[in-house]
N, C-alpha and C positions, 0 to 999 in steps of 0.2 A: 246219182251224183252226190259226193261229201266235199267237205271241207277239209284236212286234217288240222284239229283242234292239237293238240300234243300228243306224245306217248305222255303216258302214266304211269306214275310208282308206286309199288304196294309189297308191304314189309311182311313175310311168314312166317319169319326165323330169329332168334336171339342171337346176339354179337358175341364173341369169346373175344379172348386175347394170346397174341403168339407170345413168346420171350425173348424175341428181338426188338420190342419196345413199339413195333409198329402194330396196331391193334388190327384184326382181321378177322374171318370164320370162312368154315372149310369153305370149297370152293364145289358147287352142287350143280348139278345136273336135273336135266327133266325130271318132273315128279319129285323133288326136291325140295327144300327150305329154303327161304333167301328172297331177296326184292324182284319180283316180276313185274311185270311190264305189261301193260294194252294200249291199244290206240283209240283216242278220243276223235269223233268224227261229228262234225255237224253238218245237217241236211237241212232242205227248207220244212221240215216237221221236226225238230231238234236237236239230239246228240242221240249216238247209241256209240257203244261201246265195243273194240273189236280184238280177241285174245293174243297174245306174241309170245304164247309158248313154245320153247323149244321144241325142233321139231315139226313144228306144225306146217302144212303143206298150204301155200298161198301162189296167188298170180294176180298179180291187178299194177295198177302204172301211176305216179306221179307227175300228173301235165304242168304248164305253166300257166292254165288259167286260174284264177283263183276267187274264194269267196269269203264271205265277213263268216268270223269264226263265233260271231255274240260278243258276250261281257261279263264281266262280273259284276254282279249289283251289290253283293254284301261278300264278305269272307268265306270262302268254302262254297259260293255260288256261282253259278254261270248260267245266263239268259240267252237264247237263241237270237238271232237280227232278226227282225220281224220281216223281211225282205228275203232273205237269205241274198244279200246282193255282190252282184259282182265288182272286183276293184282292179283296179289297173297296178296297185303295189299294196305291201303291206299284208293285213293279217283281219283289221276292222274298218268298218265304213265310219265316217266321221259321225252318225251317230250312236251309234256304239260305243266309239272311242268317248265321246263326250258323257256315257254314263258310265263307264267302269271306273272302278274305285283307283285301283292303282295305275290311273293314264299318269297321273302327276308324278307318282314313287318312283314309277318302273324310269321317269325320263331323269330321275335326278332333283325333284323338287323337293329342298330342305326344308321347307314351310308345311309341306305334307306330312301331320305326324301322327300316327296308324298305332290304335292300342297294341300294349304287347309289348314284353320281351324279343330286342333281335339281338342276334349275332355277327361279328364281321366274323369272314373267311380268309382262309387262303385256300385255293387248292391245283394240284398239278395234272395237269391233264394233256397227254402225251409226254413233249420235254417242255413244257411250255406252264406258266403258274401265274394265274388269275385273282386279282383277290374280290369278294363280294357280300352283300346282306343279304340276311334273310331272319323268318323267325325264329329262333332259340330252337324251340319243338321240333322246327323242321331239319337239322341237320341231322343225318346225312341223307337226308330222302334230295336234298337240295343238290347234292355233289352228285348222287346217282343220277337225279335229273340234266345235269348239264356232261356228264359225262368222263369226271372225274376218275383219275386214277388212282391218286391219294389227295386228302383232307384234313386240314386243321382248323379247329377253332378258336381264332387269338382272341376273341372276345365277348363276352356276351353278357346279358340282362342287360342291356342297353334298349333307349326309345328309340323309336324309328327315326328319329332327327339328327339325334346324335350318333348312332351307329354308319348314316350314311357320310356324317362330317366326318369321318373317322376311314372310311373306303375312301373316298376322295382326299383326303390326306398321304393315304399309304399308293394311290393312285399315278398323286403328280410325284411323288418316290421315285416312277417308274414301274412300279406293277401294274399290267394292264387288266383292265375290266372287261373282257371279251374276247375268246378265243375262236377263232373261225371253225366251221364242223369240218370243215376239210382237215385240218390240222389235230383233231380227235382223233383219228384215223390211226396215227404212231402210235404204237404201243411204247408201256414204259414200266420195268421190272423191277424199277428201284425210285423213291424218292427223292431223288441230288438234287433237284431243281429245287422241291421244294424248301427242305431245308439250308438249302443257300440261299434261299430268300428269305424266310425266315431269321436268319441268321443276320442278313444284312441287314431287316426292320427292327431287330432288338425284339423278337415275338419266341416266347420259348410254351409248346404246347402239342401236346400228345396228336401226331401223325396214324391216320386211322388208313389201311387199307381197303381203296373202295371196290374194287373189282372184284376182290374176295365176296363183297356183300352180296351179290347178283348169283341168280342160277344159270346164267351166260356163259361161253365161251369168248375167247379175249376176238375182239373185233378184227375182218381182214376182208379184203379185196379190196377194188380201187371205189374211189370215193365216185359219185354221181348226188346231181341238184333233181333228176328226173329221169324216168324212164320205166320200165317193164322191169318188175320185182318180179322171180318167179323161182320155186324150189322151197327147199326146206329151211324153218327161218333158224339160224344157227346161235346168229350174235344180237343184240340190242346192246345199245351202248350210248346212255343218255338220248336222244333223240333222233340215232340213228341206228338201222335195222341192216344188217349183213346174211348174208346165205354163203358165205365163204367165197365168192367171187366178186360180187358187189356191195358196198357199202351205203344205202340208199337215206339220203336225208329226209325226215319227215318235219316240213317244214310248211309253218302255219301258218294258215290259210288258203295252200294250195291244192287243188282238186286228186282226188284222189277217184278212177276210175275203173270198172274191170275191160282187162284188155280187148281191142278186136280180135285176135285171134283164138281160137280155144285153146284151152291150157289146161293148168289144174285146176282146183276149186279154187275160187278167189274169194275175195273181201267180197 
């Protein structure tokens, strides 16, 4: 029995630029250049890692029960729950939550100010355009993680303090801070969203193509919170996993199991 702790992003490939002004790189296939993806899993003996490459032949099921995913203790860390325990909602047991670094950041705490260079976003994901922080460094590894179809960065070399007074500004504007995974799901071939929003914040700043950046195919079938994953996996798309029929959310903290029935190779 795991946890699912997130999918992961990981960059192979160098970025080009098209001449339509929107930045992008080819569009790649199995065995390919570009940001692939794994799934992090925590057990009650700690994480192990599990591959999403195209292709690859899986069966196993997303239940509704769910366990403490750990913590982070420092930047680039994560610590197991010493329990691996069960919770009734959420993703950490309240102690867990009480030692990871970013419980304060992640909820909005201005008073939390975390070394570093960050950036505000904006990015559009399906028709729908989010704006958010993150480290400088980290863009666009940030957009592929949440699932972005295209990305801009209106701001950066900012501290953590000021970068999030600055999201919560463009916030109460009207741009929202969270898009549901269900709503991921649309695909979207053009930018309009984003640049009308953009347009409307007074924010002028080079539109990066994010789907391009992945060795994925563009995400399909109907969305699902839980259930029997089985076939060959086709799509990843920010933190959700498609096989061209279902589009399965891998969402954390919840247990991730191999099926009762025999199938194919699973997780």
């Amino acid at each position: 029995m795991n946890s699912i702790v997130k999918v992961q992003w990981k960059n192979s490939s160098e970025q080009n630029h098209s001449s339509n002004g929107v930045s992008n790189s080819h569009r790649t296939g199995e065995g390919c250049d570009g940001w692939k993806a794994h799934l992090l899993l925590a057990g009650p003996e700690g994480f192990e890692k599990r591959g999403l490459q195209p292709g690859r032949k899986v069966s196993f099921e997303v239940t509704d029960e769910r366990r403490c995913t750990g913590y982070a203790p420092s930047p680039g860390e994560r610590a197991p729950c010493p329990e691996f325990r069960k919770l009734e909602s959420g993703s950490q047991c309240s102690e867990c939550r009480g030692k990871d670094i970013y419980s304060d950041y992640v909820r909005g705490d201005t008073q939390t100010d975390l070394d570093g260079d960050f950036s505000v976003y904006l990015a559009q994901i399906g028709k729908e355009v989010k704006v958010g922080v993150t480290r400088s460094e980290k863009i666009p590894k940030r957009w592929i993680e949440q699932g972005a179809d295209y990305g801009a960065e209106i701001l950066s070399g900012l501290s953590s303090k000021v970068a999030l007074e600055n999201e919560q500004d463009i916030s109460s504007n009207g741009v929202t801070e969270r898009i549901r995974k269900e709503r991921k799901v649309v695909d979207s071939e053009q930018p309009e969203a984003l640049q009308e929003v953009m347009e409307e914040q007074g924010y002028e700043a080079e539109i990066v193509d994010v789907n391009s950046l992945t060795v994925y195919d563009h995400l399909s079938g109907e969305f699902k919170r839980k259930g029997l994953f089985q076939g060959e996996i086709q799509s990843v798309k920010g933190q959700i996993l498609g096989n061209g029929r279902m589009a399965l959310a891998m969402t954390s903290g919840k247990v991730l199991k191999k099926p009762d029935q025999k199938g194919l190779d699973s997780f």
